[in-house]
N, C-alpha and C positions, 0 to 999 in steps of 0.2 A: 504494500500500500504506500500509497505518499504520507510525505511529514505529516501529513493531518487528518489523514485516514481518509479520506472522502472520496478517491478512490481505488477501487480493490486489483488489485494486478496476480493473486494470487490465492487459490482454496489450495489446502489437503485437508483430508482425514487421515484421521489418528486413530486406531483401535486400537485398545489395551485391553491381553486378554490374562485374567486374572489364571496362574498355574503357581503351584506349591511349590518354592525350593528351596534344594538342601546346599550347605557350600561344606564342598571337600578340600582341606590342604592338604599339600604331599609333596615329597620332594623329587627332582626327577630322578629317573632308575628304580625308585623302589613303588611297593602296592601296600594298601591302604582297603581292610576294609568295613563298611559300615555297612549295619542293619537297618532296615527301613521300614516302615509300618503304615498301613492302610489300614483304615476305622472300619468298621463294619453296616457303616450307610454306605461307603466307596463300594466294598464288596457284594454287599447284597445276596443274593441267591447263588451267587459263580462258587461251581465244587471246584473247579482249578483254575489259574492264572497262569498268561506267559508274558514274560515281562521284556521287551524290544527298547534296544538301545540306539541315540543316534549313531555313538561313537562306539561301535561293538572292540575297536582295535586298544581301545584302553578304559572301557568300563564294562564289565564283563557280571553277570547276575547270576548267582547259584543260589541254591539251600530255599524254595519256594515253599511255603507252609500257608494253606489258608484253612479257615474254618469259618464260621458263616458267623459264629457265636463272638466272636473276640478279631477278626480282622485275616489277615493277611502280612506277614513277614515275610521278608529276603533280604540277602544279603549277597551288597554289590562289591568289587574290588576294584579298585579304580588304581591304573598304572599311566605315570604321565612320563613321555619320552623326550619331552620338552621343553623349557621355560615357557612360561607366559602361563593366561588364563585363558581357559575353555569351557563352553556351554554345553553340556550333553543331555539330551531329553530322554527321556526314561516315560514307556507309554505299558502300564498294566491292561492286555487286553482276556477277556473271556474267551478262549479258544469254541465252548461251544454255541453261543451266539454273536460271535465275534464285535462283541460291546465292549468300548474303551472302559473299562472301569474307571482307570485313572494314570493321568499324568504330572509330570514332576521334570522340575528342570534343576538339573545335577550343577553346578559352577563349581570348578573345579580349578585351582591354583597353586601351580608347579613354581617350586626356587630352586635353584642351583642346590645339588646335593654338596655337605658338608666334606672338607678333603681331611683325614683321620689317616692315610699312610703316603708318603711319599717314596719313592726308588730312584735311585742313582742307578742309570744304564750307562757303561762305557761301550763306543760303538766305532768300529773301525770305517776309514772312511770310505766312500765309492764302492759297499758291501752289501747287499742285505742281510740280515741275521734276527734269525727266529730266540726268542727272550720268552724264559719261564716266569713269572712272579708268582710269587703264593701270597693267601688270603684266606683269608679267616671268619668263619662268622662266627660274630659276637654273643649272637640271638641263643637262646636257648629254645628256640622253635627250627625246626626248619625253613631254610630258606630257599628262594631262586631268585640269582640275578641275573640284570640282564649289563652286558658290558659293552661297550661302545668306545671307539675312537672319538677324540675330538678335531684329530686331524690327521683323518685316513691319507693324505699324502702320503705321511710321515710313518705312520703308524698302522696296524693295520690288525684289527682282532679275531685271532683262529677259534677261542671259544666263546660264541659272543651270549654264552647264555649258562649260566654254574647253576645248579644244584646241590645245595652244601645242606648236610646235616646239620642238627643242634651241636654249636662249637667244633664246629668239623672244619679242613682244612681243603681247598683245591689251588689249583696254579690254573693262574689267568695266562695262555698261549697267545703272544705278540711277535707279528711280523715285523721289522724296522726296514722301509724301501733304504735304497742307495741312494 
């Protein structure tokens, strides 16, 4: 509009539509997971739910439990492979009248994981050379990690994914280019 409003050069509409959400922190490389609960107006009459994710590549839904009397629980793990923040919708639907029960928008906000060991590799020059590191988890649960380069130029990771027991040991397999 002009200075003075009188007249108009411009409409939109805005629609705002109200959905339930949860914010998950996490650091990136590791998982995270949180239980969620659906009220039992949400559920209604539905013997089972299947619950569909935007982002199935890093929030992932297991353990589905309903009962008509007390709701609906699951429990999601949310793995972020990248700084920043992310929106993922999360749609509980009745598989056998294929009715939304319910919806939920996940926000999810990755930091830079914390650095807790460092390694000095000495490296011949104009060479490639494959480099063992060992590693530790700390956890007294089991773990899986997942391991990445930050600069696969340079670097290059042969196992890009451990599975370490509780306080169990493996070696992270690093290629070094020339």
């Amino acid at each position: 509009a002009d200075p003075h409003f009188s007249r108009l050069t411009a409409t939109q509409l805005v629609e705002v539509q109200g959905m339930r959400s949860e914010f998950v922190h996490v650091a990136v490389g590791q998982s995270v997971d949180r239980s969620l609960a659906l009220p039992p107006p949400d559920v209604m009459d539905a013997r089972a739910l299947s619950v569909y994710s935007s982002h199935p590549e890093f929030v992932t839904v297991q353990n589905m439990q309903v009962d008509p009397n007390f709701g609906a629980k699951f429990t999601i793990t949310v793995t972020a492979m990248q700084v920043g923040k992310t929106g993922c919708r999360l749609h509980a639907v009745d598989p056998a009248t294929k009715r939304v029960v319910a919806s939920m928008l996940l926000l999810v906000a990755a930091d830079r994981p914390d650095v807790k060991l460092f390694h000095d590799v000495t490296l011949p020059a104009l060479t490639s050379v494959r480099r063992r590191l060992q590693y530790r988890n700390e956890t007294a649960r089991q773990m899986r990690y997942a391991v990445r380069s930050s600069d696969p130029a340079v670097a290059t990771v042969q196992t890009p994914e451990l599975v370490m027991p509780p306080l169990g040991e493996r070696f992270v397999e690093l290629l070094f280019h020339a």
